[in-house]
mmCIF file of the N, C-alpha and C atoms, coordinates in Angstrom:
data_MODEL
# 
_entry.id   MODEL 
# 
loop_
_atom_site.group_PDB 
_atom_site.id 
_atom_site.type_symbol 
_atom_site.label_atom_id 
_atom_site.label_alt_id 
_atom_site.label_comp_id 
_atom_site.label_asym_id 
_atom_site.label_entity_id 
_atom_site.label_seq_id 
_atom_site.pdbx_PDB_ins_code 
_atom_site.Cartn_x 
_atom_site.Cartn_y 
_atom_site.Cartn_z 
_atom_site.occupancy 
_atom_site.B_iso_or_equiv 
_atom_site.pdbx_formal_charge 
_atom_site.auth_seq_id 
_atom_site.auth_comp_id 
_atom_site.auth_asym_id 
_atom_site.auth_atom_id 
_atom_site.pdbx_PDB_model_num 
ATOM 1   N N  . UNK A 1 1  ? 0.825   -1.199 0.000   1.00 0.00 ? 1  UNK A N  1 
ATOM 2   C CA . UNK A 1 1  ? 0.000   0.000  0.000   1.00 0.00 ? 1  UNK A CA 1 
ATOM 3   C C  . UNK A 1 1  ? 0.867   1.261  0.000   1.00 0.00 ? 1  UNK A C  1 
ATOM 4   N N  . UNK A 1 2  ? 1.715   1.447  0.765   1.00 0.00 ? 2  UNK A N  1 
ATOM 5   C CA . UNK A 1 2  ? 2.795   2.712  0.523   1.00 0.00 ? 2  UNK A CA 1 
ATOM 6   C C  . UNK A 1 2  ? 3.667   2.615  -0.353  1.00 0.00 ? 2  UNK A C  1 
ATOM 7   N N  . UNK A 1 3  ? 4.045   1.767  -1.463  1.00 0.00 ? 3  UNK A N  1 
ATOM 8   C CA . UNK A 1 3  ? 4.453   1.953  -3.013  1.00 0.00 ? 3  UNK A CA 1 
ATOM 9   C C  . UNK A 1 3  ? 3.339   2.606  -3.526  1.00 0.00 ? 3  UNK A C  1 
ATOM 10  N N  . UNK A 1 4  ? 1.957   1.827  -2.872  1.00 0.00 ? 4  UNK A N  1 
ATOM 11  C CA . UNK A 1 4  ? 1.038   2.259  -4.563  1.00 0.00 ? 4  UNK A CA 1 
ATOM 12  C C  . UNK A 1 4  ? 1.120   4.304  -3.813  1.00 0.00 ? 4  UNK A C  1 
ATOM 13  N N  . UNK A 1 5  ? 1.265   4.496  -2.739  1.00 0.00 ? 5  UNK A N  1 
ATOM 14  C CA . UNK A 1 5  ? 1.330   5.860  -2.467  1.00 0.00 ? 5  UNK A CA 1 
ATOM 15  C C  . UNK A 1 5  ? 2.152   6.529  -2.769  1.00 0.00 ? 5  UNK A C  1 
ATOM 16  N N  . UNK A 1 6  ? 3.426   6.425  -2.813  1.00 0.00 ? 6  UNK A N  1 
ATOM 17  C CA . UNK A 1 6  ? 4.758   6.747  -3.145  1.00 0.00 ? 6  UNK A CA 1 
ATOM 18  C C  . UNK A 1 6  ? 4.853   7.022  -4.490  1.00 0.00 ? 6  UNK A C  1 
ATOM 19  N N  . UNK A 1 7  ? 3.798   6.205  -5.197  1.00 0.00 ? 7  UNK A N  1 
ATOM 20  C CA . UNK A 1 7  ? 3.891   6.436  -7.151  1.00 0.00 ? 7  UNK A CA 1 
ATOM 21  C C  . UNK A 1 7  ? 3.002   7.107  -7.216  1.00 0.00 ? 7  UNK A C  1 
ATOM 22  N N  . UNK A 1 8  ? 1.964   7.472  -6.834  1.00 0.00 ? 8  UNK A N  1 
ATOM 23  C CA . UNK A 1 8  ? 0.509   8.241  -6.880  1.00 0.00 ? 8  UNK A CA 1 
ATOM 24  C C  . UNK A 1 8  ? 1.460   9.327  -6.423  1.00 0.00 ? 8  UNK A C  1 
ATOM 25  N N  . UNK A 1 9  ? 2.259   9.734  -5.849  1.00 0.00 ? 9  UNK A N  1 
ATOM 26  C CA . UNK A 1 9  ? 2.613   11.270 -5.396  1.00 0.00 ? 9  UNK A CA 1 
ATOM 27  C C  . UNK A 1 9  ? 3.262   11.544 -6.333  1.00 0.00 ? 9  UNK A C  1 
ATOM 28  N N  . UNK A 1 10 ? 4.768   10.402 -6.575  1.00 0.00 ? 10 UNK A N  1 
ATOM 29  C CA . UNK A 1 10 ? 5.383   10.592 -7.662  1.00 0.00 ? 10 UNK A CA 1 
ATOM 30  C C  . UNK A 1 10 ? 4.678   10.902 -8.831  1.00 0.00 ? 10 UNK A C  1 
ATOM 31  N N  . UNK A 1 11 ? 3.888   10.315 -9.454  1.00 0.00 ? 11 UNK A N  1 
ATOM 32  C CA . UNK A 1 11 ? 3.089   10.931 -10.677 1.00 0.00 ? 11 UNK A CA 1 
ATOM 33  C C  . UNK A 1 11 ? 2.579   12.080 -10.307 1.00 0.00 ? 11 UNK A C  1 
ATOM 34  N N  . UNK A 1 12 ? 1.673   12.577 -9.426  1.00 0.00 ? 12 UNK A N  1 
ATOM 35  C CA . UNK A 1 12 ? 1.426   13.667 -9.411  1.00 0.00 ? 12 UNK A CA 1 
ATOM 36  C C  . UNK A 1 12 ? 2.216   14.802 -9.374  1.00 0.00 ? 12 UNK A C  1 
ATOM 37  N N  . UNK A 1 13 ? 3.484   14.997 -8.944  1.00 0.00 ? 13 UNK A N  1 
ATOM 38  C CA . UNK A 1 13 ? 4.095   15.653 -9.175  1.00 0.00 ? 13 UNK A CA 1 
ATOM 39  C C  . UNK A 1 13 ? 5.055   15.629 -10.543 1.00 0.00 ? 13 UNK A C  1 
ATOM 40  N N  . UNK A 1 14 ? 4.955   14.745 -10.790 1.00 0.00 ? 14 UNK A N  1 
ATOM 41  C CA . UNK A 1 14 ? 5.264   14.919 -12.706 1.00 0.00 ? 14 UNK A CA 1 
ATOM 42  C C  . UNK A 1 14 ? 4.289   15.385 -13.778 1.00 0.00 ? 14 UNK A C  1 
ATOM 43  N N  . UNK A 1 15 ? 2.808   15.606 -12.766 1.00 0.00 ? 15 UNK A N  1 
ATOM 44  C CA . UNK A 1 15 ? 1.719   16.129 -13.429 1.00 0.00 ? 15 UNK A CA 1 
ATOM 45  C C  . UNK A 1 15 ? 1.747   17.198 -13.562 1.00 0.00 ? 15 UNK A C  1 
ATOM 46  N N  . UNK A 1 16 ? 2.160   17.498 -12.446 1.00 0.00 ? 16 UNK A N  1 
ATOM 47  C CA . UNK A 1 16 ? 2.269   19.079 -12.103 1.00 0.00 ? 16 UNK A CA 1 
ATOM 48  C C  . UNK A 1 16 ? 3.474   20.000 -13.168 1.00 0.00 ? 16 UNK A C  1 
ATOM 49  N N  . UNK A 1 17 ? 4.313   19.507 -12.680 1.00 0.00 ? 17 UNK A N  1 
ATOM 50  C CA . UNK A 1 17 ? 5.536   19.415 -13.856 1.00 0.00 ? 17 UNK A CA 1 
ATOM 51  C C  . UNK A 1 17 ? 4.893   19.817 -15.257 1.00 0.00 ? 17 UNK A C  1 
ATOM 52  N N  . UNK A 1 18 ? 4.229   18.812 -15.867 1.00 0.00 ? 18 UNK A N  1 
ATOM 53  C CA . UNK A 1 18 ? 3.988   18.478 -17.158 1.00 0.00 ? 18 UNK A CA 1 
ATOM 54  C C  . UNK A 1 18 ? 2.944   19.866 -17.778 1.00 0.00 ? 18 UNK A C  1 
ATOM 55  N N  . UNK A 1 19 ? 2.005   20.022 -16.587 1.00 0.00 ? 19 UNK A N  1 
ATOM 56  C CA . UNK A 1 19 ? 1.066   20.747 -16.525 1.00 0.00 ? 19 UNK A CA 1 
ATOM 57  C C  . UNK A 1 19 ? 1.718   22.433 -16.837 1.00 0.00 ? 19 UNK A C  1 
ATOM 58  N N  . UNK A 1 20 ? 2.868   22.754 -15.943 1.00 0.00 ? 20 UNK A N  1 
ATOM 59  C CA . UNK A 1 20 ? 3.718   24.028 -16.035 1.00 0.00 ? 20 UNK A CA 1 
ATOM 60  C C  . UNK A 1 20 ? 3.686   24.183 -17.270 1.00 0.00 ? 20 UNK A C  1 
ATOM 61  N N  . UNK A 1 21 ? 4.618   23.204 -17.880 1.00 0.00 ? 21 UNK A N  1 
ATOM 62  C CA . UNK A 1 21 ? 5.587   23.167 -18.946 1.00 0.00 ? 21 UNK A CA 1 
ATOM 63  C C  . UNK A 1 21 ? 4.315   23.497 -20.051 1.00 0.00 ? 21 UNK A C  1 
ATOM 64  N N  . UNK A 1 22 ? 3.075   22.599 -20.022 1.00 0.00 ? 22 UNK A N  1 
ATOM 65  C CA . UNK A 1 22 ? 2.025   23.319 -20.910 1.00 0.00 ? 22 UNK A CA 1 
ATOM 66  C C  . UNK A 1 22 ? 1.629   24.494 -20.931 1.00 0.00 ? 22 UNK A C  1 
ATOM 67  N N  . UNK A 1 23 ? 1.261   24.994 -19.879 1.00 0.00 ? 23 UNK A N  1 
ATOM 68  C CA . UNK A 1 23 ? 1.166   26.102 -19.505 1.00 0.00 ? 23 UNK A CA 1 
ATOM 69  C C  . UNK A 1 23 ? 1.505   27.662 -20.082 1.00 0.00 ? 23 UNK A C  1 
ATOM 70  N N  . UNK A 1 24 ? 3.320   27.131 -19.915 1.00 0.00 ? 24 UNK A N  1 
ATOM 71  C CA . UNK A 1 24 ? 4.584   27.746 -20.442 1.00 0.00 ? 24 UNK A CA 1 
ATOM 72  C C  . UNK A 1 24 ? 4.252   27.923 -22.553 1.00 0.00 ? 24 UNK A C  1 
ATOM 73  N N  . UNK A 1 25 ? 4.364   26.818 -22.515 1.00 0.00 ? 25 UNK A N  1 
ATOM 74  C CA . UNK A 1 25 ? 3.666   26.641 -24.209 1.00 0.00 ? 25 UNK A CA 1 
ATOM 75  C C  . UNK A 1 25 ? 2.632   27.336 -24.743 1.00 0.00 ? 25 UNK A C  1 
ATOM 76  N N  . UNK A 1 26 ? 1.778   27.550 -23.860 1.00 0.00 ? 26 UNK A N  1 
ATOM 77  C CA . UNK A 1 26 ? 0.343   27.719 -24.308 1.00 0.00 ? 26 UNK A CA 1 
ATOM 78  C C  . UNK A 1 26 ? 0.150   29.193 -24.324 1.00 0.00 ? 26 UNK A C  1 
ATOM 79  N N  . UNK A 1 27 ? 0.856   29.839 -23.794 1.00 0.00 ? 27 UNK A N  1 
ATOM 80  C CA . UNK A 1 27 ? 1.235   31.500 -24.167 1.00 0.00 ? 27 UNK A CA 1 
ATOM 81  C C  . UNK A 1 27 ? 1.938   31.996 -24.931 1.00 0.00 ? 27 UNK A C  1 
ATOM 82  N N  . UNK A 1 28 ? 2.925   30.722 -25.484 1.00 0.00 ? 28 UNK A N  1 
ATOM 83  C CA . UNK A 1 28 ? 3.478   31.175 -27.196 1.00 0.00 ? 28 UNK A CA 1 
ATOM 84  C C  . UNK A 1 28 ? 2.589   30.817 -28.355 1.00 0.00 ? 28 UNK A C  1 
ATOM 85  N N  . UNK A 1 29 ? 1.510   30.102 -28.098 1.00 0.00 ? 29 UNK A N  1 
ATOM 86  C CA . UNK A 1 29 ? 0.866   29.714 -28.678 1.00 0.00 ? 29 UNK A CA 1 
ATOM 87  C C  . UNK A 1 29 ? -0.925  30.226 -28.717 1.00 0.00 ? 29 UNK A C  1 
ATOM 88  N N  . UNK A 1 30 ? -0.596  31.540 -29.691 1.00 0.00 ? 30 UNK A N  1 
ATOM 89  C CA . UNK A 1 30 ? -2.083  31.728 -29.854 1.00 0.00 ? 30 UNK A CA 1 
ATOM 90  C C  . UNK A 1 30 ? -3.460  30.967 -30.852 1.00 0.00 ? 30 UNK A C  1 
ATOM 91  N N  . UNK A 1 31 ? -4.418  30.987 -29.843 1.00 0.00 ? 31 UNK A N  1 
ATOM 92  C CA . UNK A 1 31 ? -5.141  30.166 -30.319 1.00 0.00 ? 31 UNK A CA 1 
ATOM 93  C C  . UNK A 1 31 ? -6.451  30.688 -29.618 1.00 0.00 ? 31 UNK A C  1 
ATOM 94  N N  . UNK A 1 32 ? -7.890  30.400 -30.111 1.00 0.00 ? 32 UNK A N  1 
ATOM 95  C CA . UNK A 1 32 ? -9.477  30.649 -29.561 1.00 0.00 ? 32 UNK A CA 1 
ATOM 96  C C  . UNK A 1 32 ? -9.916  29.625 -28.963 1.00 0.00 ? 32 UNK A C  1 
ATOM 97  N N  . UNK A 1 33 ? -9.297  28.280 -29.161 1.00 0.00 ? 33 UNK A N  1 
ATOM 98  C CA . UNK A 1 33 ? -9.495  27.265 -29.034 1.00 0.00 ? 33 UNK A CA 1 
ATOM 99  C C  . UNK A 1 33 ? -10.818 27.350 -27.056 1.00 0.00 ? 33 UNK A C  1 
ATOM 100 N N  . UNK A 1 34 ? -9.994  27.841 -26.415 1.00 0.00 ? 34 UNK A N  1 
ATOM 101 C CA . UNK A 1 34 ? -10.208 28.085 -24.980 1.00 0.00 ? 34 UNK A CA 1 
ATOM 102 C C  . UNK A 1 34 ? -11.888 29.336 -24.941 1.00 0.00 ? 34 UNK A C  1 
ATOM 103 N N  . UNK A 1 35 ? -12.085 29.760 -26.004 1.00 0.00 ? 35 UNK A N  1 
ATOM 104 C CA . UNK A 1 35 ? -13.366 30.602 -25.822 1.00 0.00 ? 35 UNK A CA 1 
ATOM 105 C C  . UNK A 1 35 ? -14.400 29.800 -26.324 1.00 0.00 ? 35 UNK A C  1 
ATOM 106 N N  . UNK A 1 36 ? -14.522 27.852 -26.530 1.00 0.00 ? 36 UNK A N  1 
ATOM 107 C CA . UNK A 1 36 ? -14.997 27.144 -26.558 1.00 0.00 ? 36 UNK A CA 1 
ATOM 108 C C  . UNK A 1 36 ? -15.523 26.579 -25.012 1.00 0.00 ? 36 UNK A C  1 
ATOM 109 N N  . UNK A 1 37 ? -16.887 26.250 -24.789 1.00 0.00 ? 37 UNK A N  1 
ATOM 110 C CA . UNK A 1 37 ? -17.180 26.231 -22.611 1.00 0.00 ? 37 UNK A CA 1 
ATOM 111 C C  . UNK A 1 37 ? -16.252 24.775 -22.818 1.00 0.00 ? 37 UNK A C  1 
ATOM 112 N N  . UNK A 1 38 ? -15.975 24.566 -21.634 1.00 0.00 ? 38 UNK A N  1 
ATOM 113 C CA . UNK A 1 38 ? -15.271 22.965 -21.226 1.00 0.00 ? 38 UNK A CA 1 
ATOM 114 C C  . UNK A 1 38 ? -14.023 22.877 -22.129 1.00 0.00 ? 38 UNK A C  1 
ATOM 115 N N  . UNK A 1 39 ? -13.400 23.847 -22.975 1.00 0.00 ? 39 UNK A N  1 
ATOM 116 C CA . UNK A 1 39 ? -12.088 23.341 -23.230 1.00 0.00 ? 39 UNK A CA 1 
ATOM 117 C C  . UNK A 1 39 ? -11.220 24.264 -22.853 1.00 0.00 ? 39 UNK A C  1 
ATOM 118 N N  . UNK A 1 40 ? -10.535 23.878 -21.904 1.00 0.00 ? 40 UNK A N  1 
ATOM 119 C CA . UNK A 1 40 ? -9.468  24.288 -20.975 1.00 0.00 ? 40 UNK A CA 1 
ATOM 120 C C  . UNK A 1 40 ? -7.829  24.525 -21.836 1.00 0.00 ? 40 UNK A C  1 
ATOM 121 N N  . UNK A 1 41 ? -6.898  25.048 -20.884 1.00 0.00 ? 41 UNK A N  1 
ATOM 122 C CA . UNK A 1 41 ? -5.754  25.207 -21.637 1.00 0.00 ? 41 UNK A CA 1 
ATOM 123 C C  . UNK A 1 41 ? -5.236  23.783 -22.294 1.00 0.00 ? 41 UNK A C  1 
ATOM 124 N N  . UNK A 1 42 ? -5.723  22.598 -21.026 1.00 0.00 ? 42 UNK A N  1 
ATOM 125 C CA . UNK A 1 42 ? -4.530  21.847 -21.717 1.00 0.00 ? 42 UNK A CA 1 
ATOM 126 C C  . UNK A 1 42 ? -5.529  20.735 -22.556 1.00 0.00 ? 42 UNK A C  1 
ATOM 127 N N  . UNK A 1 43 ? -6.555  20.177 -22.895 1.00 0.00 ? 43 UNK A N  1 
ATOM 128 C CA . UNK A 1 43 ? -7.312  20.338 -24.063 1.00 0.00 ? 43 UNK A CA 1 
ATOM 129 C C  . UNK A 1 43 ? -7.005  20.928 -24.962 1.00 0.00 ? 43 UNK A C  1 
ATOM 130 N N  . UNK A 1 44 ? -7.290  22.449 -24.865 1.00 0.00 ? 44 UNK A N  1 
ATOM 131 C CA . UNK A 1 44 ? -6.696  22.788 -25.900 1.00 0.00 ? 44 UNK A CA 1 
ATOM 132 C C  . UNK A 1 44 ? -5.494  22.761 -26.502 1.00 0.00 ? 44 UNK A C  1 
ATOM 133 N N  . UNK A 1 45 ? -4.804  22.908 -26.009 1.00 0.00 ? 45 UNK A N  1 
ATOM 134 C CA . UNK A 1 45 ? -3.129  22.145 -26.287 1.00 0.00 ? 45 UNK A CA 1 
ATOM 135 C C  . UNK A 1 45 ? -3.004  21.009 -27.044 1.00 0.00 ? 45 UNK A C  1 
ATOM 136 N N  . UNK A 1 46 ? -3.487  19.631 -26.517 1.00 0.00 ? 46 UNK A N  1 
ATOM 137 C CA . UNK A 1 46 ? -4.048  18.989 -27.011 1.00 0.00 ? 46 UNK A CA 1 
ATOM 138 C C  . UNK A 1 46 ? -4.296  19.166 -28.740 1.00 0.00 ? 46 UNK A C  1 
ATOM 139 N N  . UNK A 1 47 ? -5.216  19.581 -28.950 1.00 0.00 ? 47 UNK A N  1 
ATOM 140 C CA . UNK A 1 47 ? -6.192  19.524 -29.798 1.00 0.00 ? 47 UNK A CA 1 
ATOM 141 C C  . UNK A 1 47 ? -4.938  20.414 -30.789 1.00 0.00 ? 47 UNK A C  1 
ATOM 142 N N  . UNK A 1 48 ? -4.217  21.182 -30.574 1.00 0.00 ? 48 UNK A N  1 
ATOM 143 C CA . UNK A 1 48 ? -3.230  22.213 -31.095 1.00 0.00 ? 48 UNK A CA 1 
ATOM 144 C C  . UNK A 1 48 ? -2.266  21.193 -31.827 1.00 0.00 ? 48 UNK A C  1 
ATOM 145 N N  . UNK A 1 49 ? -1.950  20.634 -30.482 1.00 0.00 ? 49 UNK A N  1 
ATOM 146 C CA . UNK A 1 49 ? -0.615  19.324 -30.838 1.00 0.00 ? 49 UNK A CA 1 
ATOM 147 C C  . UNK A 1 49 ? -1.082  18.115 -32.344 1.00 0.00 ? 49 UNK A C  1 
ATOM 148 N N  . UNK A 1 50 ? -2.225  17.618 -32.044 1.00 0.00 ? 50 UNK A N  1 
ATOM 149 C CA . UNK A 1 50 ? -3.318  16.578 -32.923 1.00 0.00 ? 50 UNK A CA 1 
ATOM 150 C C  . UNK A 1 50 ? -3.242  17.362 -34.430 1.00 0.00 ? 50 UNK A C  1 
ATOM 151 N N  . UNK A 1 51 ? -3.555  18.735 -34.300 1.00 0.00 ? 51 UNK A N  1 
ATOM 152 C CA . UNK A 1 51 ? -3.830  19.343 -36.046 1.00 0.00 ? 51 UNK A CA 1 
ATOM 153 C C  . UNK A 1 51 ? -2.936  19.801 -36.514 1.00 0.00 ? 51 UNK A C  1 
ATOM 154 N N  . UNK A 1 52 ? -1.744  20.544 -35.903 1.00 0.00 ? 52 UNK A N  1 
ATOM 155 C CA . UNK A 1 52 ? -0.579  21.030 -35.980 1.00 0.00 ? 52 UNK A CA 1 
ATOM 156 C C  . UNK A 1 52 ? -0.819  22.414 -36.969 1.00 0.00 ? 52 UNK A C  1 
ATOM 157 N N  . UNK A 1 53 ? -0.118  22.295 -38.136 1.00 0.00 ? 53 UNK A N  1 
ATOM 158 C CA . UNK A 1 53 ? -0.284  23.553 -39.162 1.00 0.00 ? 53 UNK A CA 1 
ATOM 159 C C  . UNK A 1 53 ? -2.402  23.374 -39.762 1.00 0.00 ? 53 UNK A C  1 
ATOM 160 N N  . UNK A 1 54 ? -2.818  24.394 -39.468 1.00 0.00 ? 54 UNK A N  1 
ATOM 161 C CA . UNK A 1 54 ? -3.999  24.521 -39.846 1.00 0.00 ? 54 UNK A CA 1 
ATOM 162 C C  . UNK A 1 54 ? -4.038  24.787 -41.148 1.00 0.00 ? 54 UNK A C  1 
ATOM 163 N N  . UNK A 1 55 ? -3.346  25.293 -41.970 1.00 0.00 ? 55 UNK A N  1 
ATOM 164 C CA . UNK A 1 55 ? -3.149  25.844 -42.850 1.00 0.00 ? 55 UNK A CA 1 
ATOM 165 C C  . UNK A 1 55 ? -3.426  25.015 -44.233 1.00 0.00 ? 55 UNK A C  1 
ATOM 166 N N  . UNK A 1 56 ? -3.336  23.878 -44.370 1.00 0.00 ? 56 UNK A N  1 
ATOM 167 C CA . UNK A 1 56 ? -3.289  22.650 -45.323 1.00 0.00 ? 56 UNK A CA 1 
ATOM 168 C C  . UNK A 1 56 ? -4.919  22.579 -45.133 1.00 0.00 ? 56 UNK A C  1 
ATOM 169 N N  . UNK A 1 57 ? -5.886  22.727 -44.356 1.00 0.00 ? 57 UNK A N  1 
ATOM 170 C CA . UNK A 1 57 ? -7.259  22.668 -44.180 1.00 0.00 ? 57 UNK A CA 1 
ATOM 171 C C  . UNK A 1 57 ? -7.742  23.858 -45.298 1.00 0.00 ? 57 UNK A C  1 
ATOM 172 N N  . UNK A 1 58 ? -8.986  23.192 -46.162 1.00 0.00 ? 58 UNK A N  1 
ATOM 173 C CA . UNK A 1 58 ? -9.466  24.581 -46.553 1.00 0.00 ? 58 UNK A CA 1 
ATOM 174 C C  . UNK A 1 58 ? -10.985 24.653 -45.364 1.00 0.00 ? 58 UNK A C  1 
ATOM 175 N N  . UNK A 1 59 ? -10.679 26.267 -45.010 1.00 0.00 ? 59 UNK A N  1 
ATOM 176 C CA . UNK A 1 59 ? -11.904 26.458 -44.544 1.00 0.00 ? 59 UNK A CA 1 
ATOM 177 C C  . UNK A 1 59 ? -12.273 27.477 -44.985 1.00 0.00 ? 59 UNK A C  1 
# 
């Protein structure tokens, strides 16, 4: 039981980590994506990372 605790912290704090580092990204990276309700920065990130250059899309 205190491994499975010891990795549950450990991950969480690599979440946290991971979470910054998006964070950090997500302000060089403009996008509307986030003036959508329920999609958050790192969703949107996400969704940024998945389509990459929009540009090849005709819209």
């Amino acid at each position: 039981m205190s491994v499975s605790i010891a990795t549950m912290r450990a991950l969480n704090g690599q979440i946290k980590v991971l979470d910054k580092d998006i964070e950090q990204q997500f302000e060089i990276i403009p996008n509307t994506l986030t003036s959508i309700p329920d999609i958050g920065k790192v969703c949107s990130t996400g969704i940024i990372t998945e389509i990459g250059d929009i540009n090849p899309f005709d819209c």
